[in-house]
C-alpha angles and dihedrals in degrees: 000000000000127000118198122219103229090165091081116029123111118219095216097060117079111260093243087064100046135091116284126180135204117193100304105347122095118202119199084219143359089252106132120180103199122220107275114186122239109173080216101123121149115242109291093040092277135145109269134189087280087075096038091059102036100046091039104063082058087057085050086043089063104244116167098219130009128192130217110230124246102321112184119234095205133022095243088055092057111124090208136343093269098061123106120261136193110177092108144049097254092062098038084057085047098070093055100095094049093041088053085051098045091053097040079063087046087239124151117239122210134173137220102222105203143169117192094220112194089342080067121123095023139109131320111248094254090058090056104282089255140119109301107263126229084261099058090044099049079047089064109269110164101242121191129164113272126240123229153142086263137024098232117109119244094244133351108281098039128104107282099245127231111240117230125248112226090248079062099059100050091055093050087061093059086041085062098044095047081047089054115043079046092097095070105054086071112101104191107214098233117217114261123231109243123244133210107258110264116238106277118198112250114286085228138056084227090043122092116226109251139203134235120264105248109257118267125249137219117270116233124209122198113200114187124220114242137133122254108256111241128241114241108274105027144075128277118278097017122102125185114237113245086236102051120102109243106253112254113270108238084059089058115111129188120262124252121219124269142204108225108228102176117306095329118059113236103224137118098227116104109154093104090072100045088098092079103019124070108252102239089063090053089047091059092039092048091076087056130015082261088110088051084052096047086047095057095040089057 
């Protein structure tokens, strides 16, 4: 049923982080993230910017495959009013920004397909994942009778279900299919790469034609790695601000040697510093180079 593809693993990465194939899909990693139910969904039961964003940062993060979490492939099988749908056109539109986003990571893209049988129409999990009280209905929760193989509730208390005719139920099984092959009606618009704007003639018969300016390009600073020369007098990495009054002399203590990690030392002596510090701030620099930094910055 899986297929590795050994043509392009690398024996020294870790196997969770090389390429891994299914029939015909190709992931980049075996990262998965599973479908986690929101009950976020945009009007309409669409998918919103809360999906966008949430499933997207996995996508940043460089998952291999995400899935979109229970999506119902009819009205009747919502759980609640706030769960995705994709049984019209509307919500199948919907997906196509995540979809564009999802492929412009090279991330792979997958769906939960779900009905809420006889649980349908009742509270979000976070409200306790049971039937809708008189208090959220009088509030405004959208309430309609549940589908299901019997007409007994799940529990005293839920929506008594209707049971489904065989004809039904047949008819449930080409709900699911439509809602299935539904995915792949959405063609996501990819974002296109920008161009330098071709040469135009002049707008204008006294206007010269003009070329575009060649694109800019992005500007690369190289800073080099080198520790900050001491004053006379003073430990590496601290400068004494031009400003600042000389300490008196009689408060002056010797330096103690330091080891030069970048611009900062990394050493737990301060007392050459306590001059123009309070002490209680050298005392607490003295356990990490944050009172060297504090030096230099006043």
């Amino acid at each position: 049923m899986s297929n590795l593809a050994t043509d392009s693993i690398a024996p020294a990465r870790p196997l969770l982080f090389q390429p891994f194939k299914v029939r015909g899909l190709s992931l980049k990693n075996r990262l998965v993230v599973p479908p986690m139910v929101h009950y976020r969904a945009a009007p309409g039961s669409t998918c919103g910017i809360f999906h966008n964003v949430h499933l997207g940062r996995y996508a940043l993060g460089g998952f291999g495959l995400v899935f979109v979490e229970a999506t119902a492939v009819e009205e009747v099988g919502l759980i609640n009013e706030h769960d995705l749908g994709i049984w019209n056109d509307a919500q199948i539109e919907s997906f196509k920004p995540l979809i564009a986003f999802m492929k412009g990571e090279n991330t792979a893209i997958g769906i939960q397909l779900a009905h809420g049988g006889r649980k349908a129409s009742s509270q979000r999990a976070m409200d306790g994942m049971g039937p809708l009280t008189p208090q959220q209905i009088e509030a405004g929760a959208r309430l309609w009778q549940p589908v299901g193989p019997t007409s007994e509730p799940v529990a005293p208390g839920w929506l008594a279900p209707h049971q489904l005719t065989t004809d039904e139920c047949r008819a449930m099984v080409r709900t699911w299919a439509t809602a299935a092959s539904n995915p792949r009606r959405v063609r996501p618009v990819l974002p296109q790469p920008t161009h330098p704007v071709p040469e135009h003639p002049a707008t204008s018969p006294a206007e010269p034609a003009r070329a575009a300016p060649p694109p800019a390009q992005p500007a690369t600073i190289a800073v080099p790695w080198r520790p900050i020369p001491a004053p006379t007098g003073l430990p590496v990495g601290y400068a004494r601000h031009p400003a600042s009054p000389s300490p008196p002399r009689h408060r002056r203590q010797r330096s103690h040697p330091t080891q030069t990690t970048g611009i900062f030392p990394a050493s737990t002596h301060t007392r050459s510093v306590t001059g123009c510090i309070p002490r209680r701030l050298a005392a607490f620099g003295s356990r990490t180079t944050s009172s060297t930094h504090t030096a230099q910055d006043h």
